[in-house]
C-alpha positions as CSV (number, residue, x, y, z in Angstrom):
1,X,-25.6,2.8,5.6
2,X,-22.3,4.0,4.2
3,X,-20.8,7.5,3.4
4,X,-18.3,7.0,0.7
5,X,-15.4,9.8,1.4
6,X,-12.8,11.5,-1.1
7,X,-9.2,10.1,-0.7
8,X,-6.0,11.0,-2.3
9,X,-4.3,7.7,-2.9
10,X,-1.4,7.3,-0.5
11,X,1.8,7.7,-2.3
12,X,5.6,8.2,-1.7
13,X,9.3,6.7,-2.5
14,X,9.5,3.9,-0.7
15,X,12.0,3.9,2.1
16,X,15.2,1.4,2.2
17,X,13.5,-0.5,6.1
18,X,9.6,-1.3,6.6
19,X,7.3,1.3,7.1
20,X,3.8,2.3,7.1
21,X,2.7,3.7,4.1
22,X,-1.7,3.4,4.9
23,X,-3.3,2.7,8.0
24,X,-7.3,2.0,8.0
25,X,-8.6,4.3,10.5
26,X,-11.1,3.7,13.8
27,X,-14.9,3.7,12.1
28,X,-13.7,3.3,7.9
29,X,-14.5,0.5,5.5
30,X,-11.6,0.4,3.3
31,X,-10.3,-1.5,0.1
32,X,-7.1,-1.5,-1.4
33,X,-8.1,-1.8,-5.1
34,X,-4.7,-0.9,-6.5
35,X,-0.8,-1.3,-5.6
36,X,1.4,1.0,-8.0
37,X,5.4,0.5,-8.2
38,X,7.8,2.5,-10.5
39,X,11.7,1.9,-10.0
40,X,13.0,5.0,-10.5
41,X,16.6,4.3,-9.6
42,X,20.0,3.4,-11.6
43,X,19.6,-1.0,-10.5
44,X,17.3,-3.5,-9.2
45,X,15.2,-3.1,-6.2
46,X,13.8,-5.6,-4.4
47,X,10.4,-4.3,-3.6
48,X,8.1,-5.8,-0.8
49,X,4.0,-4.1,0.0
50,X,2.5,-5.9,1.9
51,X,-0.8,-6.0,4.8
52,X,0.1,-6.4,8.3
53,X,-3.2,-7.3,10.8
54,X,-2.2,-7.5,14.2
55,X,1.4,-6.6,13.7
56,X,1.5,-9.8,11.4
57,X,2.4,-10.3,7.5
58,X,-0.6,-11.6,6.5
59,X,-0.6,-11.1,2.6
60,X,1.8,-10.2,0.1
61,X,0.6,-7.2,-2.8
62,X,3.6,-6.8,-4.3
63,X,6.6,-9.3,-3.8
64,X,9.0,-8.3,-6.9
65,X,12.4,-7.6,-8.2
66,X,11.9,-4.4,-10.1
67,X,14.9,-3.4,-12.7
68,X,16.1,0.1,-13.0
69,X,12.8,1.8,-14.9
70,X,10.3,-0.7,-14.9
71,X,6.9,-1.1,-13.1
72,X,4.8,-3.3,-11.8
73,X,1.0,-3.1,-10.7
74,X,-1.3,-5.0,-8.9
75,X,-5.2,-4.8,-9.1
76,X,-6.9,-7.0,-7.0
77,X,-9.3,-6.0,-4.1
78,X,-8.3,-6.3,-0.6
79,X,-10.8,-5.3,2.3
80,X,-8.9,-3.5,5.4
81,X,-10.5,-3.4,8.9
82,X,-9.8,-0.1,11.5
83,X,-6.3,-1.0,12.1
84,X,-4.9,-3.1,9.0
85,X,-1.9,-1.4,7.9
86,X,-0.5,-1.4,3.9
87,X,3.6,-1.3,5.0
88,X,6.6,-1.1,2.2
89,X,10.0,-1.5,1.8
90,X,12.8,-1.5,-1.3
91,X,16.4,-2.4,-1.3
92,X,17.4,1.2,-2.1
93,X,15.3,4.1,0.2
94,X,13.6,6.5,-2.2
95,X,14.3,5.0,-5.4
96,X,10.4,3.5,-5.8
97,X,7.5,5.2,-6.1
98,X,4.8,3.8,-4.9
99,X,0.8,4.5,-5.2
100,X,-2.4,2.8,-3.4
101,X,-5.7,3.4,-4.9
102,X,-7.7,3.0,-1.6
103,X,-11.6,3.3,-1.8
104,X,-12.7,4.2,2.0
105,X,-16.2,4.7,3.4
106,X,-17.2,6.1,7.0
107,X,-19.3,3.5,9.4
108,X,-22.3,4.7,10.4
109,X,-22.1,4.2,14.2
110,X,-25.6,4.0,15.9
């Protein structure tokens, strides 16, 4: 049995070098069920999220050149396991906004 638990969705500016932006925790069933992107800046940005599993690139959500103001959004389901990391990165650091709709339920560990 599962215990589906309240979230707020990860979100931020993404930064300018590859980071971290969720991380499925120890005893969770998660799914990404939505990547969010606003440019926000004066130009393009490049703008990469992506799911590393075992510290390897292992599916692209969002590969895109975003102009100055536009937006881009993704909606297709992606399980995570404990440890599955959603990572980002744009060509200018806090110039794109980013927001994952996560769904995550707790384990039950017998």
């Amino acid at each position: 049995m599962t215990h589906p638990l309240p979230i707020s969705p990860p979100a931020g500016k993404l930064p300018s070098s590859d980071a971290a932006l969720y991380t499925c925790p120890a005893f969770i069933a998660a799914e990404v069920v939505s990547v969010r992107a606003v440019n926000t800046g004066a130009g393009t940005n490049e703008t990469r999220i992506y799911l590393k599993r075992a510290d390897e690139v292992t599916a692209h959500l969002l590969r895109v050149n975003l102009e100055a103001g536009w937006a881009a959004l993704d909606t297709g389901r992606l399980p995570l396991r404990a440890g599955d990391a959603i990572w980002g990165v744009a060509t200018n650091a806090d110039e794109v906004e980013y927001t994952l709709g996560v769904l995550e339920e707790r384990l039950e560990v017998r």
